[in-house]
C-alpha positions in Angstrom: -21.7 48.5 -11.7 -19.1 46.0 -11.2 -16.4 49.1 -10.1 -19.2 48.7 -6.7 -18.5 45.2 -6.7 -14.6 45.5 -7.0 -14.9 48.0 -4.2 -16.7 46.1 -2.0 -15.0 42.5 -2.7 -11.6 44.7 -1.7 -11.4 43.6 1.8 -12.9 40.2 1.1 -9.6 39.5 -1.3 -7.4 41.0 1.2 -8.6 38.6 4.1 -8.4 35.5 1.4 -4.9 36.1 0.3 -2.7 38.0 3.4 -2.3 38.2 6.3 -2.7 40.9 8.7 1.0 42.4 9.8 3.1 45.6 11.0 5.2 46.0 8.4 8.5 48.1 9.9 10.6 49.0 6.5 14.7 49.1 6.8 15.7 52.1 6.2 18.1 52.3 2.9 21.1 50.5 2.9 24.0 53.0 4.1 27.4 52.8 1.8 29.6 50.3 4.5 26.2 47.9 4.2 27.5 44.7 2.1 24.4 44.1 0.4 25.1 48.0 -1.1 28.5 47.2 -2.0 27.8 44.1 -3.8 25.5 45.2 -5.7 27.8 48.8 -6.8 28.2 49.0 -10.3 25.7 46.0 -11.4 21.8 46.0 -11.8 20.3 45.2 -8.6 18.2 42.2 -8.5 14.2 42.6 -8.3 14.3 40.3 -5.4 17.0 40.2 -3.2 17.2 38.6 0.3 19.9 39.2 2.3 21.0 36.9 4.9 17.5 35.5 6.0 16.5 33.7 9.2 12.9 32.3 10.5 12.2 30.6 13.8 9.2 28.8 15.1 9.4 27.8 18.2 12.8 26.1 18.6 12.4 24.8 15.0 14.5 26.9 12.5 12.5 27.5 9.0 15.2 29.7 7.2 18.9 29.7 8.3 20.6 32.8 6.5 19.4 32.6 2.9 20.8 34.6 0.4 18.9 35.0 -2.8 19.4 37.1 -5.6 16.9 37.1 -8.2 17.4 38.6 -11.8 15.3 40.9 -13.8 13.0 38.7 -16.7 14.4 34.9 -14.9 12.6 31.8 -13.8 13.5 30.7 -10.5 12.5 27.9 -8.8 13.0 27.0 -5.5 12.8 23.2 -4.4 14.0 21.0 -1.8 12.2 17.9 0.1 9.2 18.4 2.2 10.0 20.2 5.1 13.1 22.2 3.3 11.5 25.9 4.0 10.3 27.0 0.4 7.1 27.6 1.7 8.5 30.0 4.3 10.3 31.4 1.9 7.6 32.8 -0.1 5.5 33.6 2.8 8.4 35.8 4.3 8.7 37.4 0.8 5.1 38.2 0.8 5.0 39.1 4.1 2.7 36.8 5.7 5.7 35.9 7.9 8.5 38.3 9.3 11.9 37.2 10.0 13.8 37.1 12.9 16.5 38.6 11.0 17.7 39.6 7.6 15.7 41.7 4.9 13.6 41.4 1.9 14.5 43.7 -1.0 12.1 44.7 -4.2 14.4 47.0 -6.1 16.3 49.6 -3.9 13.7 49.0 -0.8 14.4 47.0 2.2 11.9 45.3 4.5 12.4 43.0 7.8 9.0 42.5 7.0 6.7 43.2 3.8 4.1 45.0 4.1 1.7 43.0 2.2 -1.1 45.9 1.6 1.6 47.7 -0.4 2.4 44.4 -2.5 0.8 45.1 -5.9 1.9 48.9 -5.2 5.5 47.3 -5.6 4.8 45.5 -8.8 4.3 41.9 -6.6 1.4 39.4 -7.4 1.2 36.0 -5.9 -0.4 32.5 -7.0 -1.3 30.3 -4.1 -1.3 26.3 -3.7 -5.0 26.6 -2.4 -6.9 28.3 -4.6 -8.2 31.6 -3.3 -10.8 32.3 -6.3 -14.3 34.2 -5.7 -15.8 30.5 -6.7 -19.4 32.3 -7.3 -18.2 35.1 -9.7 -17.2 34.3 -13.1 -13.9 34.1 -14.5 -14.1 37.6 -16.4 -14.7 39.0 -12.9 -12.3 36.7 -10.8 -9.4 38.4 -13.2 -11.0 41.7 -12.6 -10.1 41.1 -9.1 -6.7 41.1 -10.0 -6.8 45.3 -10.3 -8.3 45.8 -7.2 -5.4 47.7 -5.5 -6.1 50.2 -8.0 -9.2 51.7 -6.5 -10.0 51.9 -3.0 -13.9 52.1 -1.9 -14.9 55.0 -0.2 -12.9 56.8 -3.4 -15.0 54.7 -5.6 -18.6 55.3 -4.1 -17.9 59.0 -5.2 -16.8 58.3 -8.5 -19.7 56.0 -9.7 -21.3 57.0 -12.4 -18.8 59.6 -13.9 -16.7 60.0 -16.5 -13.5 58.8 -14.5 -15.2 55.8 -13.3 -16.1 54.6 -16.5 -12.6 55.7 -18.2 -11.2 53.4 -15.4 -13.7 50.6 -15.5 -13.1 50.4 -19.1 -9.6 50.4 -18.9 -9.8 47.7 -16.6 -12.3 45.2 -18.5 -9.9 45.9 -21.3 -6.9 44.6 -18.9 -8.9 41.5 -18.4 -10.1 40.5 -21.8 -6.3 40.8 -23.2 -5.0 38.6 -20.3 -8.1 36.2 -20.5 -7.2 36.0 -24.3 -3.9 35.5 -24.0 -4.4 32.4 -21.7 -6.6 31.0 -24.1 -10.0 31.3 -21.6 -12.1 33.7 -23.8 -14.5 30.6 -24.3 -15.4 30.2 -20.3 -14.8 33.9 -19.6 -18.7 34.4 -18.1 -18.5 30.5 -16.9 -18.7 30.4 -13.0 -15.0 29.6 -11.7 -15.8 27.0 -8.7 -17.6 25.5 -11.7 -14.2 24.6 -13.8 -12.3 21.2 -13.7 -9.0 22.3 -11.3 -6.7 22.8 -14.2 -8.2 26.1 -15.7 -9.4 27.1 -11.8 -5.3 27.4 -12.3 -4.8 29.4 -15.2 -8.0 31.7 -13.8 -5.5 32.7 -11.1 -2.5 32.7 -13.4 -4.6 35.4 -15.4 -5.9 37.1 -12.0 -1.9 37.6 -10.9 -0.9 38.5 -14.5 -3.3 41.5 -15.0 -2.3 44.2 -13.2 1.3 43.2 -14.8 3.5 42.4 -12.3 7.6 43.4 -12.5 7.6 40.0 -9.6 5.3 36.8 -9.9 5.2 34.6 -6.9 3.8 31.2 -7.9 3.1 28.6 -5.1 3.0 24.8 -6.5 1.4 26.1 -9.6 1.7 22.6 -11.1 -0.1 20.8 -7.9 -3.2 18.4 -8.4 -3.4 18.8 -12.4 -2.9 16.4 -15.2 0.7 15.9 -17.0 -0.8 17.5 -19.7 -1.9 20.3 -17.6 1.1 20.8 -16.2 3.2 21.5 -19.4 0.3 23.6 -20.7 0.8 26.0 -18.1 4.1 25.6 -18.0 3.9 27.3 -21.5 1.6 30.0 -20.1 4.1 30.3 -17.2 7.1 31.0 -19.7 5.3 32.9 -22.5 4.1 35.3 -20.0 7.7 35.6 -18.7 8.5 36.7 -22.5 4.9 38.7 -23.5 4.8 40.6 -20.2 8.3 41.0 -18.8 8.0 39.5 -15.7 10.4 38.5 -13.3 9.4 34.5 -11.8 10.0 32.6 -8.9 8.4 29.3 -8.3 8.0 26.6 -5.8 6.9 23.3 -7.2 7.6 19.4 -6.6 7.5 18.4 -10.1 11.3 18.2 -10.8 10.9 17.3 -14.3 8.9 20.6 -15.0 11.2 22.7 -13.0 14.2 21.6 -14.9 12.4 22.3 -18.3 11.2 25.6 -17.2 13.2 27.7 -15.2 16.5 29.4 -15.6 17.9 29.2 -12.4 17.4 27.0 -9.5 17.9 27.7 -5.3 17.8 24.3 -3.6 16.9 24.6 0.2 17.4 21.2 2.8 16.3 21.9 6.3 15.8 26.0 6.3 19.2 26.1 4.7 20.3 26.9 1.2 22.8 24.1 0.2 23.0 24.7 -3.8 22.0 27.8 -6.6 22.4 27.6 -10.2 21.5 26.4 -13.8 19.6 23.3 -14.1 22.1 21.3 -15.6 24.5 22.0 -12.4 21.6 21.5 -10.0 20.8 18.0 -11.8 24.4 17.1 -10.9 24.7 18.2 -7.6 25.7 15.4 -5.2 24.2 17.6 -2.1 20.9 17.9 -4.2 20.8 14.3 -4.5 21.7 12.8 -1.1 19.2 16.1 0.3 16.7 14.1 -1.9 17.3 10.7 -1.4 17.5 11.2 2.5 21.0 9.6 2.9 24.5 11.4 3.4 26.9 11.3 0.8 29.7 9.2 2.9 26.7 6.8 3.9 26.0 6.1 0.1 29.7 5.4 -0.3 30.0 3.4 2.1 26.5 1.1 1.5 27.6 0.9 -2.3 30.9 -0.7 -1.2 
């Protein structure tokens, strides 16, 4: 019965996606705390970090970033190789803990997530290197998706009664409206390490999307795919944004894409956040564009003179 399989692929998709930790959770913010204050009165974000440092080594990742994130918004997070969007996501999905600062989902604080408690907060993630089961099919790759909800020992008990199968078929149900909706009905019992790398990444779009995440982390999910590709699933991206309600933050290289897709736009050069807003400000931004080009500002000046 494939609840057995779920139950023993569990730790399997736990080792393939996060990384072990100690998560140590902040305790709630008290009423002199600024990040309480700020946020008095107003929705708070679904993602909030607040003031945000990382350190390998002598080499500083994150330099007290600041991020609000909005309920239902796309935001990307760019900036040259090197910049710290990787260690960005990774410190909000708590493979990495910072040295200071805190992560917020809602009204609860970490110094570091505690990544087994993720998709119990309403958190999925996409990575840049797939992490499919390539020998199980697509349908079951997505079921993969709702493995949080059952745990195994609790499983092995329930096979083969009626709350087993309730839940099994509410979960195949899950799968087939999210395969649908991504338009891969057709190669839903294909094997996924058999697909061309463009639908490998909509399998893992739909395996993130089904449990129906209030926070969708997507790592590069434009990386290695055709143009064509890419604005495909930059439609999926958006459309399940508006069908599911979900809150989006991406990191990607594509410019172009970003700028058509998302709503707002945090812009990081060397660990530090040097700009945050619309599109059409970020476009304009001369610090965006000398942290792209690689040259300062007063050097352009004065080499254009």
């Amino acid at each position: 019965m494939l609840l057995t399989a779920l139950s023993s692929s569990l730790d399997l998709l736990s080792l393939e996606t996060w990384a072990p930790g100690t998560a140590r959770q902040v305790l709630a913010a008290e009423p002199n705390d600024p990040s309480a204050s700020a946020m008095a009165g107003a929705p708070r974000p679904v993602l909030r970090l607040n003031n945000v440092s990382l350190t390998f080594g002598g080499l500083t990742a994150l330099r007290d970033i600041d991020l609000d994130v909005a309920e239902g918004e796309i935001r990307a997070v760019i900036g040259p190789n090197g910049a710290g969007k990787s260690s960005l996501l990774n410190v909000v999905s708590g493979l990495y803990r910072p040295d200071r600062g805190a992560v917020w989902f809602g009204d609860r604080a970490f110094n570091q997530v505690p990544t087994a408690q993720l998709a119990g907060f309403g958190v999925a993630r996409t990575f840049q290197n797939l992490a499919l089961f390539k020998g199980l099919s697509v349908f079951d790759n997505v079921l993969m998706g709702l493995a949080h909800r059952v745990r195994a020992g609790f499983i092995r008990q329930l096979v083969g009664s009626p709350l087993a199968r309730r839940i099994e078929a509410e979960n195949r149900a899950a799968a087939a409206e999210v395969i649908g909706f991504l338009h891969l009905k057709d190669i839903s019992d294909r094997i996924a390490g058999t697909l061309p790398y463009g639908l490998q990444k909509r399998v893992e779009l739909a395996r993130a999307l089904v449990a129906r995440p209030k926070l969708l982390l997507l790592d590069e999910p434009f990386a290695g795919v055709t143009l064509s590709e890419k604005r495909e699933l930059a439609e999926h991206v958006r459309n399940a944004r508006d069908r599911y309600g979900a809150t989006i933050v991406l990191i990607e290289h594509d410019i172009g894409i970003v700028m058509e897709l998302s709503d707002h736009i945090a812009v990081l050069d060397y660990g530090r956040k040097i700009a945050d807003g619309p599109p059409a400000e970020i476009r304009s931004n001369q610090a965006v564009i000398d942290a792209y080009l690689g040259v300062a500002h007063e050097d352009e000046t004065e080499l254009a003179s």
